[in-house]
Backbone as ProteinMPNN parsed JSONL, in Angstrom:
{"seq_chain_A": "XXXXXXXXXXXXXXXXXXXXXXXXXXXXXXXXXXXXXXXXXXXXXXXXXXXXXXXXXXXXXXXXXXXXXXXXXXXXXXXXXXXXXXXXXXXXXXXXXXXXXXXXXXXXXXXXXXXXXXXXXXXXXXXXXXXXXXXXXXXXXXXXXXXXXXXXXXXXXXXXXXXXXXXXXXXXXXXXXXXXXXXXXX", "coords_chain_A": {"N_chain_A": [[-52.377, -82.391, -27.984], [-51.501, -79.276, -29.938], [-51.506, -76.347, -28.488], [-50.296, -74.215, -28.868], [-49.782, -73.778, -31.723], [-52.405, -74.791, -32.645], [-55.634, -75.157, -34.866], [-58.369, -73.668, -35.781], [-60.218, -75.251, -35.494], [-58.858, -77.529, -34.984], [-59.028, -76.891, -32.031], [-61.704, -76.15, -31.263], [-62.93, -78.801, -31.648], [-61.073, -80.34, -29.661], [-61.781, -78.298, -27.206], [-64.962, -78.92, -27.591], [-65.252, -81.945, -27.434], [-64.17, -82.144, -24.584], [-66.189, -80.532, -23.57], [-68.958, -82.221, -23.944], [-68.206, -85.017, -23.175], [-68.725, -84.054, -20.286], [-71.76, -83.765, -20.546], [-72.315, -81.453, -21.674], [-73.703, -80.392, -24.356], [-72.638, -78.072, -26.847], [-72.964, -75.941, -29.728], [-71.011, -74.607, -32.364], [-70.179, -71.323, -33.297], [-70.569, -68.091, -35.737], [-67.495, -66.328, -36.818], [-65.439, -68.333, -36.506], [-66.392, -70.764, -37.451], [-66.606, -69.93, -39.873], [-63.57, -70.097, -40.559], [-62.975, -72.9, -40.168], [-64.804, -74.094, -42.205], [-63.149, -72.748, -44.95], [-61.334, -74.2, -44.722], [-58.765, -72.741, -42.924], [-58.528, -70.743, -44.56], [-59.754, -68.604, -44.073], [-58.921, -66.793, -41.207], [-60.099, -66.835, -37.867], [-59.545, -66.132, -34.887], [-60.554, -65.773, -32.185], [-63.245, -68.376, -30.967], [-66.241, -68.903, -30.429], [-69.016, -69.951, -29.096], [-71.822, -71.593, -28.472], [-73.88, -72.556, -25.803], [-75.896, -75.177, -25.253], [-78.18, -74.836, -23.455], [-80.806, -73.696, -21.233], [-80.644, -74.125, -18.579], [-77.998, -74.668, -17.43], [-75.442, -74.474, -14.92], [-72.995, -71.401, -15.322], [-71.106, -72.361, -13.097], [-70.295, -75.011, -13.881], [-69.401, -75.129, -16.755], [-66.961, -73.573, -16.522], [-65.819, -75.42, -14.544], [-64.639, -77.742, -16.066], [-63.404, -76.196, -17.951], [-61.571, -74.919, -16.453], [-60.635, -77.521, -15.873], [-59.193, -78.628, -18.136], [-57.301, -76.674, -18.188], [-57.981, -73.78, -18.84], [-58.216, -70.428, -18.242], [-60.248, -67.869, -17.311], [-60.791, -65.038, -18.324], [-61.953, -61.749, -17.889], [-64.879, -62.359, -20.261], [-63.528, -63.813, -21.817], [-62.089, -67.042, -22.561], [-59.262, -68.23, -21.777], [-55.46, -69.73, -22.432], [-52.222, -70.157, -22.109], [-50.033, -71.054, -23.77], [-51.529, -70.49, -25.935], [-52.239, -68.659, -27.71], [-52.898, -66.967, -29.465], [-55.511, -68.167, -30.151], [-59.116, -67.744, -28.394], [-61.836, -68.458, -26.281], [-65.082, -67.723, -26.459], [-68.156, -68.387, -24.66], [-71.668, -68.469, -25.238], [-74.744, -67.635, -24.336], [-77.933, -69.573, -25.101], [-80.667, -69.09, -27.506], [-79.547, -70.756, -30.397], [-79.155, -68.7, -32.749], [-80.068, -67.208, -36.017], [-80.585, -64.039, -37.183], [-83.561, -63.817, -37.139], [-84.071, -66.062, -37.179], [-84.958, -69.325, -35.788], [-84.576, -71.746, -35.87], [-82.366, -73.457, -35.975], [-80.473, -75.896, -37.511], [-77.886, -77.639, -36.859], [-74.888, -78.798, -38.127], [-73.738, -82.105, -37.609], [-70.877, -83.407, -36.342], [-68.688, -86.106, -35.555], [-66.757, -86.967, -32.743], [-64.175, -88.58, -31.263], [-66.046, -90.368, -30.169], [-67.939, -88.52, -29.394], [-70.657, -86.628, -29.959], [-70.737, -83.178, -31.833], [-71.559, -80.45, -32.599], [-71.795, -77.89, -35.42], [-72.651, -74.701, -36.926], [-74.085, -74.861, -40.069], [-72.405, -75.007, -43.676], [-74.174, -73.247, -44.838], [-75.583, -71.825, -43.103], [-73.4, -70.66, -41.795], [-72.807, -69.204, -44.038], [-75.336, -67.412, -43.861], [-75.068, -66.148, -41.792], [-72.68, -65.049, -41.603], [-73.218, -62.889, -43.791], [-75.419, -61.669, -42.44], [-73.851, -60.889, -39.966], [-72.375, -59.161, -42.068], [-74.535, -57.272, -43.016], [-75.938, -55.962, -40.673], [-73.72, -55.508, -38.612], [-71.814, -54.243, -39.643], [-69.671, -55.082, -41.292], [-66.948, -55.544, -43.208], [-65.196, -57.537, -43.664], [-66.664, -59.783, -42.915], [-68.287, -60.485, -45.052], [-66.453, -61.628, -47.005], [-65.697, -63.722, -45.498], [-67.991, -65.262, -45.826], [-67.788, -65.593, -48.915], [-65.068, -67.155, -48.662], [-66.209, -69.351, -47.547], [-68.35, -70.12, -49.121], [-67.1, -71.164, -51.763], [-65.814, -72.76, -51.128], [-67.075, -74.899, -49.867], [-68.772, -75.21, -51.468], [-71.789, -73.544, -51.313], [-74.891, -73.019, -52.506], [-76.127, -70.494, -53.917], [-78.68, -69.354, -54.514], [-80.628, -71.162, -52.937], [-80.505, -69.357, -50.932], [-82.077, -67.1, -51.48], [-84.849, -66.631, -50.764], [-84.809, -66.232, -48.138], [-82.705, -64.025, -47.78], [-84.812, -62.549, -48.72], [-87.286, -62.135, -47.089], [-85.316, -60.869, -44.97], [-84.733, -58.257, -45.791], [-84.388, -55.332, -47.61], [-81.968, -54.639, -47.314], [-80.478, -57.244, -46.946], [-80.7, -58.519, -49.541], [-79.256, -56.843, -50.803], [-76.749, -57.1, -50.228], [-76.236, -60.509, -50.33], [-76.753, -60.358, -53.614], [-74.087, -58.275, -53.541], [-72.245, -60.869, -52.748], [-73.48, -63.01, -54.955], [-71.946, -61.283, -56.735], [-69.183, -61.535, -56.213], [-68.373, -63.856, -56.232], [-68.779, -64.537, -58.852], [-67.13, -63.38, -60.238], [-64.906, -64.171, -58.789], [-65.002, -66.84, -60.208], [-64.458, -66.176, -62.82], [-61.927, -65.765, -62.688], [-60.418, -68.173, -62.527], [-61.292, -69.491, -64.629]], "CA_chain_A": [[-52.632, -81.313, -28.915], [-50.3, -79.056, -29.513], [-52.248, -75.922, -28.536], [-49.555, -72.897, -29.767], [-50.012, -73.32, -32.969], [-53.739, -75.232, -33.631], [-56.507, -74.297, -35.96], [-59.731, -73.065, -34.829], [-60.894, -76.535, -35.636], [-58.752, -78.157, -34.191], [-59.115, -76.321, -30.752], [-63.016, -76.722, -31.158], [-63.158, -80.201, -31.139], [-60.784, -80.48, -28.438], [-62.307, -77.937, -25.812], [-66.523, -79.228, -27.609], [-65.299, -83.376, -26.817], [-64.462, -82.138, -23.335], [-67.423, -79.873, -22.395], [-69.551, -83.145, -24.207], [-67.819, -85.687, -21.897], [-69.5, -83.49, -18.598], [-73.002, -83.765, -20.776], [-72.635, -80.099, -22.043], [-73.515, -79.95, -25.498], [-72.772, -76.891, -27.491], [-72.493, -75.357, -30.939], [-70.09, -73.243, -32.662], [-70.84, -70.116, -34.29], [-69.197, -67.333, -35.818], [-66.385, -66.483, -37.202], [-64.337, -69.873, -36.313], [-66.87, -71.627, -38.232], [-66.013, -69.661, -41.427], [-62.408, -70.333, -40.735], [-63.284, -74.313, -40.425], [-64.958, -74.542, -43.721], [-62.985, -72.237, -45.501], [-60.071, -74.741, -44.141], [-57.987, -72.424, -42.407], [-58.095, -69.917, -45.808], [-59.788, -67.363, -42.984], [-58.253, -67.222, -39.227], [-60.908, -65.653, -36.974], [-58.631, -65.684, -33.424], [-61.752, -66.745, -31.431], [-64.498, -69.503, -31.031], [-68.064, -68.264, -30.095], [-69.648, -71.696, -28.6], [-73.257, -71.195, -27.94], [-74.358, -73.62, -24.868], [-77.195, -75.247, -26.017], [-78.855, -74.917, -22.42], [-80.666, -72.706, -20.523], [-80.522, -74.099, -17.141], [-76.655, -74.772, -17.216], [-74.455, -73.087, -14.549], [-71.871, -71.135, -15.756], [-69.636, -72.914, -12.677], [-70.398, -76.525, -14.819], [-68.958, -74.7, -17.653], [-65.792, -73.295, -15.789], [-65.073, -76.919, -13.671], [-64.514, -78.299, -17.062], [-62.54, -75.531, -19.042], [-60.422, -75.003, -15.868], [-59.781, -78.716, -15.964], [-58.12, -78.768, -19.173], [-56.185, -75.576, -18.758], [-57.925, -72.579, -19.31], [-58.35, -69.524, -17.093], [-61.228, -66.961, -17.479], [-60.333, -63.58, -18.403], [-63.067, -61.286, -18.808], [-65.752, -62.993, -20.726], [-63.192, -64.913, -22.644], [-61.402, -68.286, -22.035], [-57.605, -68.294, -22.938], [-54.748, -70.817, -21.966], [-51.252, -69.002, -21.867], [-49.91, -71.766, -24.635], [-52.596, -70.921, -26.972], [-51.968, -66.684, -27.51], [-53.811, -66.838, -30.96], [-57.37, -68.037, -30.212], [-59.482, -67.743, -27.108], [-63.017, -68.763, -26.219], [-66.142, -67.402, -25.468], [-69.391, -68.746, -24.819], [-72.839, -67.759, -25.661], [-76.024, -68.258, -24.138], [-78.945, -69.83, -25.863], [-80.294, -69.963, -28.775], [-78.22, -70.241, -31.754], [-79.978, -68.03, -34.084], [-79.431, -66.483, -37.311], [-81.288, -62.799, -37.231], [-85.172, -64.067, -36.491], [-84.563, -67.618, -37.471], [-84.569, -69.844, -34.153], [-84.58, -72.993, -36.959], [-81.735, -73.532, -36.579], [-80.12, -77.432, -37.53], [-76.265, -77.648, -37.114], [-74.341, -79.967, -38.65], [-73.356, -83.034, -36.173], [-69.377, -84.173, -36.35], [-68.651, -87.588, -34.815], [-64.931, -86.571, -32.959], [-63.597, -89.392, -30.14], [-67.263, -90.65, -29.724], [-68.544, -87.366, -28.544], [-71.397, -85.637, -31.146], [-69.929, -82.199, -31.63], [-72.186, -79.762, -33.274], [-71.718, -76.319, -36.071], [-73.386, -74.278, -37.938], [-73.68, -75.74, -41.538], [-71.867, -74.54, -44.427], [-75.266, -72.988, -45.734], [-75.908, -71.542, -41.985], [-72.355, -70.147, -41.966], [-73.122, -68.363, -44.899], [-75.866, -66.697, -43.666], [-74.21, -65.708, -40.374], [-71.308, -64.032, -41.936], [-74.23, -62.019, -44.495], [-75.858, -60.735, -40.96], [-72.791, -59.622, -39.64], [-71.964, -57.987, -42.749], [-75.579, -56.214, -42.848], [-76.167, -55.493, -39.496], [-72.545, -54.933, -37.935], [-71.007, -53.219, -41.053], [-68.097, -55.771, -40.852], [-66.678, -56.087, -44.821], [-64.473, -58.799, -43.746], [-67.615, -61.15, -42.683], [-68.732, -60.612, -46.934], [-64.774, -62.045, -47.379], [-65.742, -65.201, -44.842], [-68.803, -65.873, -46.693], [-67.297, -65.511, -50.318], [-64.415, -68.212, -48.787], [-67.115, -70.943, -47.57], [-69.267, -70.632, -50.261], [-65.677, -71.462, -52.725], [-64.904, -74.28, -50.358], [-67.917, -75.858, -49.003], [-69.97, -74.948, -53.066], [-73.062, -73.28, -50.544], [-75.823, -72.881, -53.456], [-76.401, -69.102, -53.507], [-80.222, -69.41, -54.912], [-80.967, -71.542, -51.762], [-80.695, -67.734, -50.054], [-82.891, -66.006, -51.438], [-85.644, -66.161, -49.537], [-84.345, -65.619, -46.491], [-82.485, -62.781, -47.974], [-85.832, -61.117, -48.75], [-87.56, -61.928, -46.043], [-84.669, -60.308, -43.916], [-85.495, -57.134, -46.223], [-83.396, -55.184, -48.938], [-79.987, -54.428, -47.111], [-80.443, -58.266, -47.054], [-81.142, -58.854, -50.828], [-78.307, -56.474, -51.471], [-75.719, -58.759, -49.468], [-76.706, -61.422, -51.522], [-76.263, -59.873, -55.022], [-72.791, -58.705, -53.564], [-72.027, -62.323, -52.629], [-73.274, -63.266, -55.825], [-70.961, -61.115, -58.14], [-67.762, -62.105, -55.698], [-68.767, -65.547, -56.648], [-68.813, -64.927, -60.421], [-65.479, -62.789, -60.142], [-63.638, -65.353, -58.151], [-65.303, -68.255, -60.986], [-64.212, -66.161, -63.86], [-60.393, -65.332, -62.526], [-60.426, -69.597, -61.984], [-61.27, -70.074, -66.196]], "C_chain_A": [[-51.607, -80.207, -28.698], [-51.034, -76.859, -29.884], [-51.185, -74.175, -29.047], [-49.437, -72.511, -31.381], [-51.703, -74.292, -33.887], [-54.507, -74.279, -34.001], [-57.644, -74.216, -35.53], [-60.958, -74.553, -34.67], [-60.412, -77.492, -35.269], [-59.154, -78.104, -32.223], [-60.786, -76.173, -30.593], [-63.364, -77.607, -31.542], [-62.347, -80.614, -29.686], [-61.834, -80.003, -27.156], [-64.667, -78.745, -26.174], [-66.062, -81.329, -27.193], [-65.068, -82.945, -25.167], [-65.103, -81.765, -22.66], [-68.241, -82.107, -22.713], [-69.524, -83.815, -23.209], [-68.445, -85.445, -20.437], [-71.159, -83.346, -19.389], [-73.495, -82.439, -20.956], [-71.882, -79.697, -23.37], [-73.41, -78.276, -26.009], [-72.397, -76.693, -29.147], [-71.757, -74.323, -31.576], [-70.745, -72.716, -33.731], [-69.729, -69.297, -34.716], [-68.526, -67.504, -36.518], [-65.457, -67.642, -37.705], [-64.94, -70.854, -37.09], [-66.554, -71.189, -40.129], [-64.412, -69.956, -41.778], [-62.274, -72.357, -40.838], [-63.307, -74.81, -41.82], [-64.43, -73.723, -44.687], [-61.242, -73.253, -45.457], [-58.932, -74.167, -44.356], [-57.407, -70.869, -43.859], [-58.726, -68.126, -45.042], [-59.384, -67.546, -41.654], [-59.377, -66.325, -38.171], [-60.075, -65.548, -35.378], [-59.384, -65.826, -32.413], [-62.784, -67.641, -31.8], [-65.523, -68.732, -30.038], [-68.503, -69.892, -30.293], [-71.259, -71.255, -28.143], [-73.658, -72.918, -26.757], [-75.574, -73.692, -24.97], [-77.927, -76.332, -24.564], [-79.128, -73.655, -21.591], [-80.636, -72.665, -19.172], [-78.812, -74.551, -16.701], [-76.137, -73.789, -16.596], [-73.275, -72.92, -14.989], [-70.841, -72.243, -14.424], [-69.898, -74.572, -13.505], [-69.721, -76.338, -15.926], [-67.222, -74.425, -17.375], [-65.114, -74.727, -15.31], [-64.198, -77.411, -15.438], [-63.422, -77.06, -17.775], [-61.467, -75.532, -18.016], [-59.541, -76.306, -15.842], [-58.73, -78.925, -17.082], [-57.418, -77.389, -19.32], [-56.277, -74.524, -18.876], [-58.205, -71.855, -18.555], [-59.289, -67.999, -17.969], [-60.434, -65.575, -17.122], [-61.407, -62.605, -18.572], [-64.627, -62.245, -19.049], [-65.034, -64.039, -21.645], [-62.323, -65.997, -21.26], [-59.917, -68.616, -22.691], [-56.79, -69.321, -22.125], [-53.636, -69.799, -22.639], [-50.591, -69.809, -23.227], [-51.038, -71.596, -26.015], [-52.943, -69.037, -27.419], [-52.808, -66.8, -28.976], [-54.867, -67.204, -30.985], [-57.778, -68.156, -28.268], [-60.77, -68.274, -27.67], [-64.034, -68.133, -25.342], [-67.244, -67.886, -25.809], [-70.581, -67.928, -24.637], [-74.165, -68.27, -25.318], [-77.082, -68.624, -25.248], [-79.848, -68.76, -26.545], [-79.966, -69.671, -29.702], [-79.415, -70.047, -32.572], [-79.65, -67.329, -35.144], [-80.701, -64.856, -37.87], [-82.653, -63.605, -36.431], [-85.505, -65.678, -36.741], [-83.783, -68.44, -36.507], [-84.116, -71.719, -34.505], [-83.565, -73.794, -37.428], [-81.363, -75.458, -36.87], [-78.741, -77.508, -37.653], [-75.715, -78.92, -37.326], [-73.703, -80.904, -37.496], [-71.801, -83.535, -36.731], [-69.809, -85.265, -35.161], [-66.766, -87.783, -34.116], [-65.472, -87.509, -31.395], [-64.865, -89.862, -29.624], [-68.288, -89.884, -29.025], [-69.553, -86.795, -29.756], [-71.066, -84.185, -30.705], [-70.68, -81.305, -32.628], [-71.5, -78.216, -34.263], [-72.302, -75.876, -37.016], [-72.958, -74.926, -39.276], [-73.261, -74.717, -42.203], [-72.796, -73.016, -45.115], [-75.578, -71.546, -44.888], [-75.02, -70.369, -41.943], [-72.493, -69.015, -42.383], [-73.994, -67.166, -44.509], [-75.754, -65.844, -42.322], [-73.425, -64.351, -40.792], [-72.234, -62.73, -42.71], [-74.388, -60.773, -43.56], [-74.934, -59.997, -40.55], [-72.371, -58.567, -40.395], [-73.172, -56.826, -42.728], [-75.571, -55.899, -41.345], [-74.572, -55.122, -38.43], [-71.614, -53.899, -38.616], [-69.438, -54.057, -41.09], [-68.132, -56.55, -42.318], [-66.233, -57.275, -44.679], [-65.478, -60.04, -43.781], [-68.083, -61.067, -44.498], [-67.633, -61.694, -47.47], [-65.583, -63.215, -47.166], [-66.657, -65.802, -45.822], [-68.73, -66.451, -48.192], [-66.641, -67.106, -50.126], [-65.28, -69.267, -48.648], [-67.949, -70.789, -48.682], [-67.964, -71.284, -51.47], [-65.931, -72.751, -52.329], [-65.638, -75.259, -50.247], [-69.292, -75.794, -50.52], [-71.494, -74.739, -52.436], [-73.698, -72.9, -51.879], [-76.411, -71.526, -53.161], [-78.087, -68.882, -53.672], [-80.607, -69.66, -53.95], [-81.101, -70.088, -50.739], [-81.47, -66.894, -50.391], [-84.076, -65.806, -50.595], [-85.767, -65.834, -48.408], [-83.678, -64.442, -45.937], [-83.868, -61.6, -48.178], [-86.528, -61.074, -47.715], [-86.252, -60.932, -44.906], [-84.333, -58.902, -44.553], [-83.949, -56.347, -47.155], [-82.403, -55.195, -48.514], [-79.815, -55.772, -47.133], [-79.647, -58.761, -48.456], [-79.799, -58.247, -51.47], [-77.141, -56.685, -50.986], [-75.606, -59.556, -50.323], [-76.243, -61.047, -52.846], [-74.376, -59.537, -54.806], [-72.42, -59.739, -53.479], [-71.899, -62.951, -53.951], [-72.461, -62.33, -57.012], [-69.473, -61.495, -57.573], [-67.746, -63.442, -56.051], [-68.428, -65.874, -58.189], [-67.517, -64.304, -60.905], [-64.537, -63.76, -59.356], [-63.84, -66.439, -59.556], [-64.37, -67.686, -62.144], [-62.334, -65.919, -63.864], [-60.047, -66.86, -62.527], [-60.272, -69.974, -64.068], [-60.056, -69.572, -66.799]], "O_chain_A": [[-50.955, -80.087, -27.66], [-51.036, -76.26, -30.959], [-51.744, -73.198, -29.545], [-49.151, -71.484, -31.996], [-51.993, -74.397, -35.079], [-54.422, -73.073, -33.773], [-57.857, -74.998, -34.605], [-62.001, -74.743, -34.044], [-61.117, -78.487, -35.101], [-59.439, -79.023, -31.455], [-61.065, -76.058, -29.399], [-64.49, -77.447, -32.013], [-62.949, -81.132, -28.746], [-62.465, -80.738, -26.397], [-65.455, -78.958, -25.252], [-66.954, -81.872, -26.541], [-65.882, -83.481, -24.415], [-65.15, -82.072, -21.469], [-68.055, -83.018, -21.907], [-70.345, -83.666, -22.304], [-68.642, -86.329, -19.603], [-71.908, -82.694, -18.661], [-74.626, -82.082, -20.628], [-70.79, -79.221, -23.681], [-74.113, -77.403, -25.501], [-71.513, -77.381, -29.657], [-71.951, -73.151, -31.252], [-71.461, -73.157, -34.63], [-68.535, -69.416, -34.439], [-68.507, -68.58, -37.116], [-64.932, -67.848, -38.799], [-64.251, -71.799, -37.475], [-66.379, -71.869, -41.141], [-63.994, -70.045, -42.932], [-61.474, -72.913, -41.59], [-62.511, -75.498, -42.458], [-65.188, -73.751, -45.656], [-60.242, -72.931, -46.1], [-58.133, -74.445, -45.25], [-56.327, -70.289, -43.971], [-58.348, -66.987, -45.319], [-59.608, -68.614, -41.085], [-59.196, -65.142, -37.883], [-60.267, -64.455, -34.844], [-58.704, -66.087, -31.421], [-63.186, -67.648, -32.963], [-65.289, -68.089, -29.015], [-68.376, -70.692, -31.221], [-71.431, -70.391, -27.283], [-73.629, -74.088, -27.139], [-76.364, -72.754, -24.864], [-78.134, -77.54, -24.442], [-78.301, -72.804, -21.264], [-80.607, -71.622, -18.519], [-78.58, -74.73, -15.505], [-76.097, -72.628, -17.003], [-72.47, -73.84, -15.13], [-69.883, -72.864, -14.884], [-68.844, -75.154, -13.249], [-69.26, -77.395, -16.356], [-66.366, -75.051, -18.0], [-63.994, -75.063, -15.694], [-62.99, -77.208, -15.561], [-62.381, -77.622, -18.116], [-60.402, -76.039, -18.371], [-58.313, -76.372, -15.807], [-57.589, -79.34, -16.884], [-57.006, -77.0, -20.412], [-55.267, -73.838, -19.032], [-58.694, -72.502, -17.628], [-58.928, -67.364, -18.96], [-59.782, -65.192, -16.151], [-61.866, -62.688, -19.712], [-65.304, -62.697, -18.125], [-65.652, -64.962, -22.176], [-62.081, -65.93, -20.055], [-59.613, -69.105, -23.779], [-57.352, -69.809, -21.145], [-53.911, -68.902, -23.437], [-50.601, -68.956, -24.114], [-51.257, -72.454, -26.87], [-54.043, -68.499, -27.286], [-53.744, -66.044, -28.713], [-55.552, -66.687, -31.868], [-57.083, -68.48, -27.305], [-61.006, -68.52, -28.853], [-64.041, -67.985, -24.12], [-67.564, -67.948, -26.996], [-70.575, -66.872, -24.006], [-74.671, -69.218, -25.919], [-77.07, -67.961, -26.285], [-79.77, -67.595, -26.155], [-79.963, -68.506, -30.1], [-80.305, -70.81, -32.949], [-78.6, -66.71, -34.976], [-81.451, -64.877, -38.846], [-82.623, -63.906, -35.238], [-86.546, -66.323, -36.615], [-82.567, -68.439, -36.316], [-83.606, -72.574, -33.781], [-83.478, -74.486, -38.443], [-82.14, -76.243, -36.326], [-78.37, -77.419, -38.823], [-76.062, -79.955, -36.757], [-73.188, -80.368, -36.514], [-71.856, -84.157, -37.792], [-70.704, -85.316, -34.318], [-65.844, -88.4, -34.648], [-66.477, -87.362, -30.7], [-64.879, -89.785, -28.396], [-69.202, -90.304, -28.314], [-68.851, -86.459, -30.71], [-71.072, -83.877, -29.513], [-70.264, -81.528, -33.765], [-70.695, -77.515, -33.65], [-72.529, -76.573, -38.005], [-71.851, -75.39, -39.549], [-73.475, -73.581, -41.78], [-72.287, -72.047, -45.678], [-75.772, -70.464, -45.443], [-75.487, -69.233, -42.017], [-72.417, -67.975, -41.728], [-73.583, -66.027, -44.732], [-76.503, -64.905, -42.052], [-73.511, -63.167, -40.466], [-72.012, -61.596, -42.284], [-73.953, -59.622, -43.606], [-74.925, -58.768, -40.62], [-72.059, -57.45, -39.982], [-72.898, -55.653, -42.476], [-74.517, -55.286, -41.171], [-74.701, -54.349, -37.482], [-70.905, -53.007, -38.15], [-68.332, -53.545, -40.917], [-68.788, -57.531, -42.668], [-66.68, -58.173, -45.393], [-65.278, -61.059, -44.441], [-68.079, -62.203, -44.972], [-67.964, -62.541, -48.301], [-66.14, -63.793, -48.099], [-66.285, -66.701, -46.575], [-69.352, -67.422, -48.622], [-67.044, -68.079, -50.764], [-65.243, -70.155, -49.499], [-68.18, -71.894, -49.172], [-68.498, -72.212, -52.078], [-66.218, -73.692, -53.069], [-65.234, -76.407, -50.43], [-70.428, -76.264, -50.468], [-72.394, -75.486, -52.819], [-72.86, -72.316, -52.564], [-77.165, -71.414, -52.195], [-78.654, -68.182, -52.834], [-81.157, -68.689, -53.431], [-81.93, -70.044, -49.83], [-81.652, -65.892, -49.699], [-84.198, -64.863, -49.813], [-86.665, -65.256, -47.795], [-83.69, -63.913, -44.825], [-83.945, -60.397, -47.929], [-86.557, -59.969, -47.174], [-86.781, -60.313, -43.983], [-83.58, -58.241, -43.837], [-82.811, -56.808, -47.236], [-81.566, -55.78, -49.201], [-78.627, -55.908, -47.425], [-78.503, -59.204, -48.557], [-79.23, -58.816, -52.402], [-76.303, -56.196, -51.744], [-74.788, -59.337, -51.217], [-75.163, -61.544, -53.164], [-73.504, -60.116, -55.453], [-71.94, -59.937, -54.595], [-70.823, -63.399, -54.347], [-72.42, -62.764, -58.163], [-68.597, -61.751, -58.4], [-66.643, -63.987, -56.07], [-68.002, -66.92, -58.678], [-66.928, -64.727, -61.899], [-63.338, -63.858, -59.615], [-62.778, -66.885, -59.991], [-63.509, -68.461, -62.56], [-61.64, -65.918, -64.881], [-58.817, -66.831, -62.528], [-59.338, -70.563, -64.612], [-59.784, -69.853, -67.966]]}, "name": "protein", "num_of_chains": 1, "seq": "XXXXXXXXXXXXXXXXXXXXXXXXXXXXXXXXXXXXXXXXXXXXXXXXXXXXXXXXXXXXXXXXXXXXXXXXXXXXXXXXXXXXXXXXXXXXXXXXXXXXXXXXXXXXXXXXXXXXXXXXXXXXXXXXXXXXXXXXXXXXXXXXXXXXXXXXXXXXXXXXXXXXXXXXXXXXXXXXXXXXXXXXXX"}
């Protein structure tokens, strides 16, 4: 792999087949997942891996990243060949505001099952961040996977109201970036 210039998808299948291999599944979240299914039309510059364990020691985590290369900085994981994304992991469980429900999509990479949030999941990730962090760009991410990956905006509503009006009014933005990207397309 040719780690100076891969794509956030490529570099999370690499480093998720080699935790796998030591019997430490995880899922990606985040950012890197909107840059996945948006294929490469957003760049987020890190991977957020959630370790989908709670009795895992961090040194089981480390043996393995140091093996292939990477050296702990901080809380992230960088490799000196690889100056454009890093990695950090995230304790359990991958949740999306109050929903613990979650189901991530399974990839099938070098015989390893390799888990990420779904397209749908994604979506509602990037929403959260935009309500609750104030981060416009995550509205952007969401706009690109819903384009790319055709996420069914109706399918959100309820989860938009349940997660209460700054929710609902996420959503409605979403949906007019949706009908302004469709109508610049005719």
């Amino acid at each position: 792999m040719e780690f100076s210039t891969c794509t956030e998808l490529e570099l999370w299948k690499y480093v998720a087949s080699e935790l796998s291999k030591s019997g430490i599944k995880t899922v990606l979240v985040g950012g890197a997942v909107a840059a996945v299914y948006s294929n490469g039309a957003y760049r987020s510059g890190d991977l957020d891996i959630v370790i989908n364990s709670y009795t895992l020691k961090d040194e089981s985590i480390a043996s393995v990243m140091q093996d292939i290369g990477f050296k702990k900085e901080g809380r992230h994981w960088k490799r000196e060949d690889c100056e454009h994304l890093f990695i950090e992991f995230i304790r359990p469980p991958v949740a999306i505001c109050d929903d613990y429900n979650i189901k991530p999509r399974k990839f099938l990479v070098n015989g390893q099952e390799l888990f990420i949030l779904s397209p749908k999941d994604c979506v509602r990730d990037r929403l959260a961040s935009y309500v609750y962090f104030k981060s416009a760009e995550c509205l952007e991410q969401a706009a690109l996977v819903v384009a790319a990956e055709r996420v069914k905006l109706s399918e959100l509503s309820k989860w938009a109201k349940d997660e209460g009006a700054d929710m609902l009014r996420a959503l409605e933005e979403l949906k007019r970036k949706m009908k302004a990207i469709q109508s610049t397309k005719n």
